[in-house]
C-alpha atoms as an extended CHARMM CRD file, in Angstrom:
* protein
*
       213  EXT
         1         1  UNK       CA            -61.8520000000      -88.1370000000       34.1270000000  PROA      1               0.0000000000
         2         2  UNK       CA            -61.7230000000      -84.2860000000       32.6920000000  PROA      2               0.0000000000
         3         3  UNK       CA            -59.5120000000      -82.1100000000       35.0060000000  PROA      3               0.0000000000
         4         4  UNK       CA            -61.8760000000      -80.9320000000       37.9620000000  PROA      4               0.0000000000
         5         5  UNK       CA            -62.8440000000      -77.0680000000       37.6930000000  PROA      5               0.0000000000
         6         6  UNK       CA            -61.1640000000      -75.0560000000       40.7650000000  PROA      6               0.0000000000
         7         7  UNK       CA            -62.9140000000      -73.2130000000       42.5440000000  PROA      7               0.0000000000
         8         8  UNK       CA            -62.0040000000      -70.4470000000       44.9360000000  PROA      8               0.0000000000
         9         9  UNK       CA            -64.5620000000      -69.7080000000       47.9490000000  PROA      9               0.0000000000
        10        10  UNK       CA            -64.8910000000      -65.7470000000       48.7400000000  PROA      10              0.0000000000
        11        11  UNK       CA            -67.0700000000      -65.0550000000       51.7460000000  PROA      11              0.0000000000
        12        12  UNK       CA            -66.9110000000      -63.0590000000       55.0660000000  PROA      12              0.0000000000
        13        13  UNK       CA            -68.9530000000      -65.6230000000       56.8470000000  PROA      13              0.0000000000
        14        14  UNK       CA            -66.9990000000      -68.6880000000       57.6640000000  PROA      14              0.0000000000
        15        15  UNK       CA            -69.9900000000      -71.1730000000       58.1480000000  PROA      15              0.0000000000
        16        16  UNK       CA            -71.2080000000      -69.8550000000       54.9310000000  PROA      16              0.0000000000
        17        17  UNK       CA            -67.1320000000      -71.1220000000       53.5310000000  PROA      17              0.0000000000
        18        18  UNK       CA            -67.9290000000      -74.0890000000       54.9740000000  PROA      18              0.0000000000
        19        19  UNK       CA            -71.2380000000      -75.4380000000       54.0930000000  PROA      19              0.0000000000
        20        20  UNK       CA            -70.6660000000      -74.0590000000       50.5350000000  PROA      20              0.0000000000
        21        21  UNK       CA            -67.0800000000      -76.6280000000       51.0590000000  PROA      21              0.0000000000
        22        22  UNK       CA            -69.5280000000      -79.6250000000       52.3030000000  PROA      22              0.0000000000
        23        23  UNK       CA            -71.2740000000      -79.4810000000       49.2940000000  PROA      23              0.0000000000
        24        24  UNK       CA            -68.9590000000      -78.9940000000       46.5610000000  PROA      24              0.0000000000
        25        25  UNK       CA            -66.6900000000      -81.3990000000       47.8450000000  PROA      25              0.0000000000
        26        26  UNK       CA            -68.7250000000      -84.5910000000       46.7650000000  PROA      26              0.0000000000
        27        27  UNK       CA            -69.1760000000      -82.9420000000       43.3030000000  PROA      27              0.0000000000
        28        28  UNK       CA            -66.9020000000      -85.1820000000       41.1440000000  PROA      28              0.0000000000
        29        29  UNK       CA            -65.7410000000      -82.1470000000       38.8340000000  PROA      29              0.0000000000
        30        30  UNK       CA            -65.4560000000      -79.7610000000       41.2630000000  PROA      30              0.0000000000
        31        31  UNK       CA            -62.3540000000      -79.2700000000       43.8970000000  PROA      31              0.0000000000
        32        32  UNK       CA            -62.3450000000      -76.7250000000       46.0170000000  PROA      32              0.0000000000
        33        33  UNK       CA            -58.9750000000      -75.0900000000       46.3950000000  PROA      33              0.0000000000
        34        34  UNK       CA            -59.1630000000      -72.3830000000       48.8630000000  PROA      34              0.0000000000
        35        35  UNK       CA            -61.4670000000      -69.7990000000       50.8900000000  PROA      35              0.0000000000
        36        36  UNK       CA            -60.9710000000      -66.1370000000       51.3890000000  PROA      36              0.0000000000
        37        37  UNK       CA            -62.9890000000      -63.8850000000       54.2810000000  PROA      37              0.0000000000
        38        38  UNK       CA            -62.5220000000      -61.0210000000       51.9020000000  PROA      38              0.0000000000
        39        39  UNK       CA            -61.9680000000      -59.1190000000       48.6660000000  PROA      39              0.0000000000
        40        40  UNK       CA            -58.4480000000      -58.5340000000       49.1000000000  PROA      40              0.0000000000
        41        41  UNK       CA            -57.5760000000      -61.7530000000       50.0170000000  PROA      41              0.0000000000
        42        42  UNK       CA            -60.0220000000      -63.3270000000       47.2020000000  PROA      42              0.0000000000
        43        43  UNK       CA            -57.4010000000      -60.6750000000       44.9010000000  PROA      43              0.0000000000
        44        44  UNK       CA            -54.2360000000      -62.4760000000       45.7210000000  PROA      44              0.0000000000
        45        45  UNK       CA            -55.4510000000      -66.0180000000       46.4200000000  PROA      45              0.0000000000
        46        46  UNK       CA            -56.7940000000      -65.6980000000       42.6640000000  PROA      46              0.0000000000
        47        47  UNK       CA            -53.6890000000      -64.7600000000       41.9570000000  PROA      47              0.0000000000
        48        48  UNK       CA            -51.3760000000      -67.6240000000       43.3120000000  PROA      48              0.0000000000
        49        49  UNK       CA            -54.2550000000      -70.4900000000       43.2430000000  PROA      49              0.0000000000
        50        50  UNK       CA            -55.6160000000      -69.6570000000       39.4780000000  PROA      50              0.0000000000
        51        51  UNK       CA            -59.0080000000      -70.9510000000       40.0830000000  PROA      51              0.0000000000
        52        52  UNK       CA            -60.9280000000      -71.5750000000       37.0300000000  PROA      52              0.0000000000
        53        53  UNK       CA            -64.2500000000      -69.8580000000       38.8060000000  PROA      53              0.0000000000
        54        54  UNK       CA            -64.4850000000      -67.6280000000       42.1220000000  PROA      54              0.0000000000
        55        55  UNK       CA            -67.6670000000      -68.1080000000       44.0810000000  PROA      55              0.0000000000
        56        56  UNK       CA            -68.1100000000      -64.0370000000       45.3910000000  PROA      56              0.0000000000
        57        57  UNK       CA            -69.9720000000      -62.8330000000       47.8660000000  PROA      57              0.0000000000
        58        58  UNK       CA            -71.1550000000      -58.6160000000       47.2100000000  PROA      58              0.0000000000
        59        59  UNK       CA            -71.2620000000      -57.1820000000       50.7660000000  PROA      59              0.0000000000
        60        60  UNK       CA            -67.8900000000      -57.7570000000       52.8470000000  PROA      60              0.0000000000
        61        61  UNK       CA            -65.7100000000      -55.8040000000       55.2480000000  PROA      61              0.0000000000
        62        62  UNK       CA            -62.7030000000      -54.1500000000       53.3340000000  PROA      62              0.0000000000
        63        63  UNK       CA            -62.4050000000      -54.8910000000       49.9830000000  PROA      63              0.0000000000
        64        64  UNK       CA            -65.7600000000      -55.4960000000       48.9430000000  PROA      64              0.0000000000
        65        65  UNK       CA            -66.7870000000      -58.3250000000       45.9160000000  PROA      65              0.0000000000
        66        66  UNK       CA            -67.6810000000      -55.4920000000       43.4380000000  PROA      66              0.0000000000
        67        67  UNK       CA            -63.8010000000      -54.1000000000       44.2760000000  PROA      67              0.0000000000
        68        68  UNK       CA            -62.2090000000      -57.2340000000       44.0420000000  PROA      68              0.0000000000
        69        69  UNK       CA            -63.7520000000      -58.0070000000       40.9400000000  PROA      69              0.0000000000
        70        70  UNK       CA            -62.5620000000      -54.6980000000       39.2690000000  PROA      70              0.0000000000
        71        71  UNK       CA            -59.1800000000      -55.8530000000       40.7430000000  PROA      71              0.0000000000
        72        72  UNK       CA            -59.5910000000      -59.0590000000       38.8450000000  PROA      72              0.0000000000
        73        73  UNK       CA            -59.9850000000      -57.3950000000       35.5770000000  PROA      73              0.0000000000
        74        74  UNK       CA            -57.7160000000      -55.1060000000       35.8750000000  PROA      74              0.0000000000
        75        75  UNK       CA            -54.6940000000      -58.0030000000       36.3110000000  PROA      75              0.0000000000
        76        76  UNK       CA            -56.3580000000      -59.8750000000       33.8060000000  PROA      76              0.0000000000
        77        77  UNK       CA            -56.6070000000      -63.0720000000       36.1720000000  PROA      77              0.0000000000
        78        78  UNK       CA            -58.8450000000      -65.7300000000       33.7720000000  PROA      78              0.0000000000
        79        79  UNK       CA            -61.0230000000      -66.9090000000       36.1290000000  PROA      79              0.0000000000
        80        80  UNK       CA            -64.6100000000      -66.4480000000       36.1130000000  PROA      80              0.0000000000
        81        81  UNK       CA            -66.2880000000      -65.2080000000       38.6090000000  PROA      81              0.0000000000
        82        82  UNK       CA            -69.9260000000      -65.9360000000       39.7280000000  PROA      82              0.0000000000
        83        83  UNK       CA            -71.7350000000      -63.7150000000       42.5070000000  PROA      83              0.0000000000
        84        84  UNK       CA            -73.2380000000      -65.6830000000       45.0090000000  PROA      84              0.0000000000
        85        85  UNK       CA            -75.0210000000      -63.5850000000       47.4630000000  PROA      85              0.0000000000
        86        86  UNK       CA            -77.6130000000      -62.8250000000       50.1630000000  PROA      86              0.0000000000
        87        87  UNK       CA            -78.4000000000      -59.1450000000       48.9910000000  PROA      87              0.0000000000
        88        88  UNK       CA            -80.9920000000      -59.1670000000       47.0110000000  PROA      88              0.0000000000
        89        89  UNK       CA            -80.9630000000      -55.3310000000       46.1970000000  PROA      89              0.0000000000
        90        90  UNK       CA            -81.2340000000      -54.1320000000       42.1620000000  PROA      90              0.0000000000
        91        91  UNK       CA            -78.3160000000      -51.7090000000       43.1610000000  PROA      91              0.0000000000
        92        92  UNK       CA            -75.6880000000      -54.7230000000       43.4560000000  PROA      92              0.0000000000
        93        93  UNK       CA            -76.5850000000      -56.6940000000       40.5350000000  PROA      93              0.0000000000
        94        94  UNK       CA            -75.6300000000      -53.9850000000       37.6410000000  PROA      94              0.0000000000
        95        95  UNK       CA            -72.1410000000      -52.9150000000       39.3660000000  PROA      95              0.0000000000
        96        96  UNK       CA            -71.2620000000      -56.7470000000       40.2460000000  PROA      96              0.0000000000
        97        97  UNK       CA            -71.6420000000      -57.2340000000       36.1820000000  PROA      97              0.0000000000
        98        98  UNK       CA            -70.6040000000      -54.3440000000       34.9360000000  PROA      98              0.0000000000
        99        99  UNK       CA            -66.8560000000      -54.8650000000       37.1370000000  PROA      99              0.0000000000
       100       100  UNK       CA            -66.7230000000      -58.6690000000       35.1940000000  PROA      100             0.0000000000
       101       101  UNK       CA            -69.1740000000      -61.2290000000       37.0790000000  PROA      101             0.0000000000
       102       102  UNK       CA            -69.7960000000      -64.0130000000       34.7910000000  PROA      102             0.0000000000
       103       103  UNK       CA            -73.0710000000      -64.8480000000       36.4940000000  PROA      103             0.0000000000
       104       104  UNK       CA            -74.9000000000      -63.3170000000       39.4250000000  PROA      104             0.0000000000
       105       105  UNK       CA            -77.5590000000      -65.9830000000       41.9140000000  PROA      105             0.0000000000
       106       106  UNK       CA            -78.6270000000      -65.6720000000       45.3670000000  PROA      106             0.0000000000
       107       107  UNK       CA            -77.4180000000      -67.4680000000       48.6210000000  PROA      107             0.0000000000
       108       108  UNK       CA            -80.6870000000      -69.3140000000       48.6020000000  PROA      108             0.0000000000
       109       109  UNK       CA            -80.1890000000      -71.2720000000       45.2680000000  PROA      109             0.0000000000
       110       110  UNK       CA            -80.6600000000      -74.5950000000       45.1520000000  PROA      110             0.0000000000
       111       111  UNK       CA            -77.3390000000      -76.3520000000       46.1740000000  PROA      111             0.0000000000
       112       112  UNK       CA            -77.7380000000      -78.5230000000       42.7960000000  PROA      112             0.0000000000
       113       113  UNK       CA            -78.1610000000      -75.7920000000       40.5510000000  PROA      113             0.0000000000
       114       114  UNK       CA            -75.5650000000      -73.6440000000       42.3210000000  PROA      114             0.0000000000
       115       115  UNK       CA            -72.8830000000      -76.2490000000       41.2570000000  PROA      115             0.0000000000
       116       116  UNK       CA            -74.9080000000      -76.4540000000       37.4170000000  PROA      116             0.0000000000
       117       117  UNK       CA            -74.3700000000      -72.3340000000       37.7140000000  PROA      117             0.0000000000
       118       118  UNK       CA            -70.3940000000      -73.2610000000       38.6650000000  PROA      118             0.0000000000
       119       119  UNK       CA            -70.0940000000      -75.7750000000       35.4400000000  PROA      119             0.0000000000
       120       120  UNK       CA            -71.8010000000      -72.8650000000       33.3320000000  PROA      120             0.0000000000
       121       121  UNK       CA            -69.6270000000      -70.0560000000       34.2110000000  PROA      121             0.0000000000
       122       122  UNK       CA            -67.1040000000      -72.0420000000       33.4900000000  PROA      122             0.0000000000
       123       123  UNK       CA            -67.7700000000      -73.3140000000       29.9570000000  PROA      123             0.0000000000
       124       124  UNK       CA            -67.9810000000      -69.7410000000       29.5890000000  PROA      124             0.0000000000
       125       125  UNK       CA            -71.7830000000      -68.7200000000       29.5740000000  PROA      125             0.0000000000
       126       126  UNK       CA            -73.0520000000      -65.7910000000       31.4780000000  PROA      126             0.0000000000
       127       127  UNK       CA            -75.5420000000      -67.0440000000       33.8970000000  PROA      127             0.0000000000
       128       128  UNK       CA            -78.5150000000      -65.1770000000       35.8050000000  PROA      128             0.0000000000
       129       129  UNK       CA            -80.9380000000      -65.8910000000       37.9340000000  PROA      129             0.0000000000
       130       130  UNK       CA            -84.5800000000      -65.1470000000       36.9290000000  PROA      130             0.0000000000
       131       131  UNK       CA            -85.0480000000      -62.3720000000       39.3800000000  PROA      131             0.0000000000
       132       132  UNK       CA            -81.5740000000      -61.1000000000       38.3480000000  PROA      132             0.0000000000
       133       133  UNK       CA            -82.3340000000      -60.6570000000       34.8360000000  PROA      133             0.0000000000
       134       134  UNK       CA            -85.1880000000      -58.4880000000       36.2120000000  PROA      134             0.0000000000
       135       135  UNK       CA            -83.4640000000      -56.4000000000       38.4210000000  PROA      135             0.0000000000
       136       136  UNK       CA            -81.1800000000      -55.7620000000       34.7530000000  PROA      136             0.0000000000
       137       137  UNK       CA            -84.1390000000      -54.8190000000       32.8660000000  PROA      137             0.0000000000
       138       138  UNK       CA            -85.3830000000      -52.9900000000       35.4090000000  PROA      138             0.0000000000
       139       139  UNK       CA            -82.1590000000      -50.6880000000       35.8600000000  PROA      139             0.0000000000
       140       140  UNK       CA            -80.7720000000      -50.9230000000       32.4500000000  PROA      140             0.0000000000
       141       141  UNK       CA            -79.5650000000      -47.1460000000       31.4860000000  PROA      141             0.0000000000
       142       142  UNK       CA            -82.5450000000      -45.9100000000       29.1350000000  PROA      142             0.0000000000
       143       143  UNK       CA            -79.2140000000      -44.6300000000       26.6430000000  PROA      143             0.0000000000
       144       144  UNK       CA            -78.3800000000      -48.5570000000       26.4240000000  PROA      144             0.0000000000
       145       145  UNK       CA            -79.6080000000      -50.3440000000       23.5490000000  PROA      145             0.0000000000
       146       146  UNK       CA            -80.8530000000      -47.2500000000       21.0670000000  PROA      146             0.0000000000
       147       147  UNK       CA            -78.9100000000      -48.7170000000       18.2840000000  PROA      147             0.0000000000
       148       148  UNK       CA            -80.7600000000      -49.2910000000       14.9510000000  PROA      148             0.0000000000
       149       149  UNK       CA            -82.0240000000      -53.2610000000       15.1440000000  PROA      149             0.0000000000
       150       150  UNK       CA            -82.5540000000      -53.0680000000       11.6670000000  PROA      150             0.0000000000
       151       151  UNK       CA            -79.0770000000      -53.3650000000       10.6240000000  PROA      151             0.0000000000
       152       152  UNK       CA            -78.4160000000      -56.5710000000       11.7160000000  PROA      152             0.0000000000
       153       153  UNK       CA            -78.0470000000      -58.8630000000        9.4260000000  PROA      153             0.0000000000
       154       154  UNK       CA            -79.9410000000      -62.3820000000        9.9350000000  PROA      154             0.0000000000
       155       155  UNK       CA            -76.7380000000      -63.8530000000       11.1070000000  PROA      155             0.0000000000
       156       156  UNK       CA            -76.1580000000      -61.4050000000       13.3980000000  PROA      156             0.0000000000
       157       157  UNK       CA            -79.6620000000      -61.8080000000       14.8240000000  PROA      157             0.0000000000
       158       158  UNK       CA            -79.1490000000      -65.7140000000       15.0390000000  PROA      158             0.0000000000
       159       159  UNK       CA            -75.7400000000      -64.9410000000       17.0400000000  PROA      159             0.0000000000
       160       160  UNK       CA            -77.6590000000      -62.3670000000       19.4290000000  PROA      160             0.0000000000
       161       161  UNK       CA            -80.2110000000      -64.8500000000       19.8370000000  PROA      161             0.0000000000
       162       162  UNK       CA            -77.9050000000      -68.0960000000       21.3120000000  PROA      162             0.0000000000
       163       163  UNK       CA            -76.4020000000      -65.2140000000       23.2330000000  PROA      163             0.0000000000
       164       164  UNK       CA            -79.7360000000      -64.6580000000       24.8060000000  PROA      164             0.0000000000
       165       165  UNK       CA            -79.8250000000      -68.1940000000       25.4550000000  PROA      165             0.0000000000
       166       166  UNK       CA            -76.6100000000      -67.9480000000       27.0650000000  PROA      166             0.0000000000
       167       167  UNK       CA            -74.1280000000      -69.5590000000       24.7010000000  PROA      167             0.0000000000
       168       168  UNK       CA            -70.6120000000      -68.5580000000       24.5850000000  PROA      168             0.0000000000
       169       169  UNK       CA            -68.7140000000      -67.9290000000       21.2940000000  PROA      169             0.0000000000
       170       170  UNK       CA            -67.3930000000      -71.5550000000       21.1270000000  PROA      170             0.0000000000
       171       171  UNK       CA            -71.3250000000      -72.7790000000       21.6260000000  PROA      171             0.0000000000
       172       172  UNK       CA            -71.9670000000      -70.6980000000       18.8960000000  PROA      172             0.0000000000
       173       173  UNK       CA            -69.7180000000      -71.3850000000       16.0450000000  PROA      173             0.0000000000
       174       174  UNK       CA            -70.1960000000      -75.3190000000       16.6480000000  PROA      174             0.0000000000
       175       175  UNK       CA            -74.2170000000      -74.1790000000       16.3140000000  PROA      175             0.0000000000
       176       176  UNK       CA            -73.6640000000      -72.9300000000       13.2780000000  PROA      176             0.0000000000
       177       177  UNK       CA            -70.8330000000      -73.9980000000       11.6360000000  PROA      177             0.0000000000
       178       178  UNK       CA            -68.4620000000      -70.7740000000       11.8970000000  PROA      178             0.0000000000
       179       179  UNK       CA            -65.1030000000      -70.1660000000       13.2350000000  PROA      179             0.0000000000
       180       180  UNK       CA            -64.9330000000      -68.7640000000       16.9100000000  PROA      180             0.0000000000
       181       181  UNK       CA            -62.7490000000      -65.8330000000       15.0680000000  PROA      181             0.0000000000
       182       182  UNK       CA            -65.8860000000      -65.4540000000       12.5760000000  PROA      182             0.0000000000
       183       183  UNK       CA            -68.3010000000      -65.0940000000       15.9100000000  PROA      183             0.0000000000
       184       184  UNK       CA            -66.3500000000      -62.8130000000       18.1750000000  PROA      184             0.0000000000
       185       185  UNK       CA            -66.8790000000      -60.4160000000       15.0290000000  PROA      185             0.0000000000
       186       186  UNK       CA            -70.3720000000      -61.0110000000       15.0170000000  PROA      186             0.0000000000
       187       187  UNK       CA            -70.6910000000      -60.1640000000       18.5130000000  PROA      187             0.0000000000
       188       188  UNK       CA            -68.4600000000      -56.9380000000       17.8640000000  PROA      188             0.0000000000
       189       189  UNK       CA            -70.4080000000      -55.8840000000       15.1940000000  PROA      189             0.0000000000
       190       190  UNK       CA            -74.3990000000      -56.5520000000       17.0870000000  PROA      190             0.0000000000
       191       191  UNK       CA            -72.6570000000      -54.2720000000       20.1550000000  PROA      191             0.0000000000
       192       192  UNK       CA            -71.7950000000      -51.5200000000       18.2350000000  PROA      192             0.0000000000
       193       193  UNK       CA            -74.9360000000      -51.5930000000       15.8700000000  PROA      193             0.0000000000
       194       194  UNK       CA            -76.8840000000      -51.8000000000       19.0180000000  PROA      194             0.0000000000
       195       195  UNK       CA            -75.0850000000      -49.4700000000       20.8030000000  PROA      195             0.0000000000
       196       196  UNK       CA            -74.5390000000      -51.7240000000       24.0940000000  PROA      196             0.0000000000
       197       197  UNK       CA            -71.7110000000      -52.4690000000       26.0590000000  PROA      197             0.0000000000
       198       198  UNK       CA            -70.9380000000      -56.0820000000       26.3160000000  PROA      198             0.0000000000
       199       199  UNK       CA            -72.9710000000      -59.6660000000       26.2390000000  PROA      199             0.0000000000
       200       200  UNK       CA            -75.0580000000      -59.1040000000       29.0670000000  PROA      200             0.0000000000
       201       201  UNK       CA            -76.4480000000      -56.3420000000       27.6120000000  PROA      201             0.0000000000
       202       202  UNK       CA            -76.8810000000      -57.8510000000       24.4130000000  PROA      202             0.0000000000
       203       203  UNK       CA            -78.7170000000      -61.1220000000       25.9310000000  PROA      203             0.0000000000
       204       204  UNK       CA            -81.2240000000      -58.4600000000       27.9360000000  PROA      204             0.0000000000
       205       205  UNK       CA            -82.0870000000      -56.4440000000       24.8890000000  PROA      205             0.0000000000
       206       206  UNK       CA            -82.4850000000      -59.3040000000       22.9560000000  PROA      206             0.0000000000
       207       207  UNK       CA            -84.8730000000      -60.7790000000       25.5480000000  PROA      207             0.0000000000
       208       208  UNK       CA            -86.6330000000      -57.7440000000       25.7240000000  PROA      208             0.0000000000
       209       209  UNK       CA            -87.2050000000      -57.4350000000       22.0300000000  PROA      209             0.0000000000
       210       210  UNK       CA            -87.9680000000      -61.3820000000       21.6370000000  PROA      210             0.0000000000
       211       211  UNK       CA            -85.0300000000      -62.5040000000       19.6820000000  PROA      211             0.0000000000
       212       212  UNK       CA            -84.4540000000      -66.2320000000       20.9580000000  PROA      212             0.0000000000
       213       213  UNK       CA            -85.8200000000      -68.9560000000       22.8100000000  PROA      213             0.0000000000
């Protein structure tokens, strides 16, 4: 069997730790390696477990998720970190992406998709929740996105496209036959035409402008 994905538990509620533990533990690809109470400690558990993905909660005491996810990036730890939380407000869901969240779903997922949105993350998509994805669109900075579209070329439209349908860079280049190198310049070149930031962005303006699925 494939190596199991570790996965580190962040969360100030320890019944919350727990039932998330009960679950994940009878997923065959999925081992559960420890449980932090809050950002800080999520920071240097990260650090000496190297989870492959972090399941963060937003709203804790201390060292909030949003913090500890800047804290992440900064360090450059490599695992990926998916928001799992209770608050539902559009407020959260921009900073928790914009610090480095791989994917962003609410407490009240169900528990089978919740370990589909683990796998995900990990094979390096970027993974929202329909009413996430709204909350984006609705709160996206009206500078974002005023690129020219015209200047992509079809290529690059096909790339933003299976971004939009949440395929990472090695997805890609097997869907079409390029080198990973060849794709990460795609992607380069549709943020800068387009004048966005990073994939997220990418995947919401090309859903608003119907490129994709």
């Amino acid at each position: 069997m494939a190596d199991r994905i570790r996965v580190l538990l962040v969360d100030d509620h320890q019944v919350v730790r727990r039932g998330l533990r009960t679950f994940l533990e009878v997923q065959e690809d999925i081992e559960v390696v420890g449980e932090a109470a809050d950002g800080a400690q999520a920071v240097a558990l990260a650090q000496e477990l190297r989870p492959a993905v972090v399941l963060m909660d937003v709203k804790m005491p201390g060292t909030d998720g949003i913090q500890a996810l800047r804290e992440l990036r900064r360090s450059e730890n490599p695992a990926r970190v998916l928001v799992v939380t209770s608050f539902t407000e559009q407020r959260t869901v921009v900073p928790a992406l914009r610090a480095g969240a791989a994917g962003y779903v609410y407490k009240d997922i169900d528990p089978d998709a919740l370990a589909g949105a683990i796998r995900s993350v990990h094979a390096g998509h970027v993974l929202l929740q329909p009413e996430v994805a709204d909350a984006l669109l609705t709160q996206e900075s009206p500078a974002a996105g005023q690129g020219r579209p015209g200047t992509l070329t079809d290529r690059e439209r096909e790339v933003l496209g299976l971004i939009a349908d949440g395929r990472s860079n090695r997805d890609i280049a097997r869907h079409l036959v390029l080198s990973e190198k060849t794709v990460k310049t795609h992607v380069s070149n549709i943020l800068m035409k387009l004048d966005l930031a990073d994939r997220t962005q990418a995947a919401l303006w090309a859903v608003r402008h119907g490129i994709g699925d």
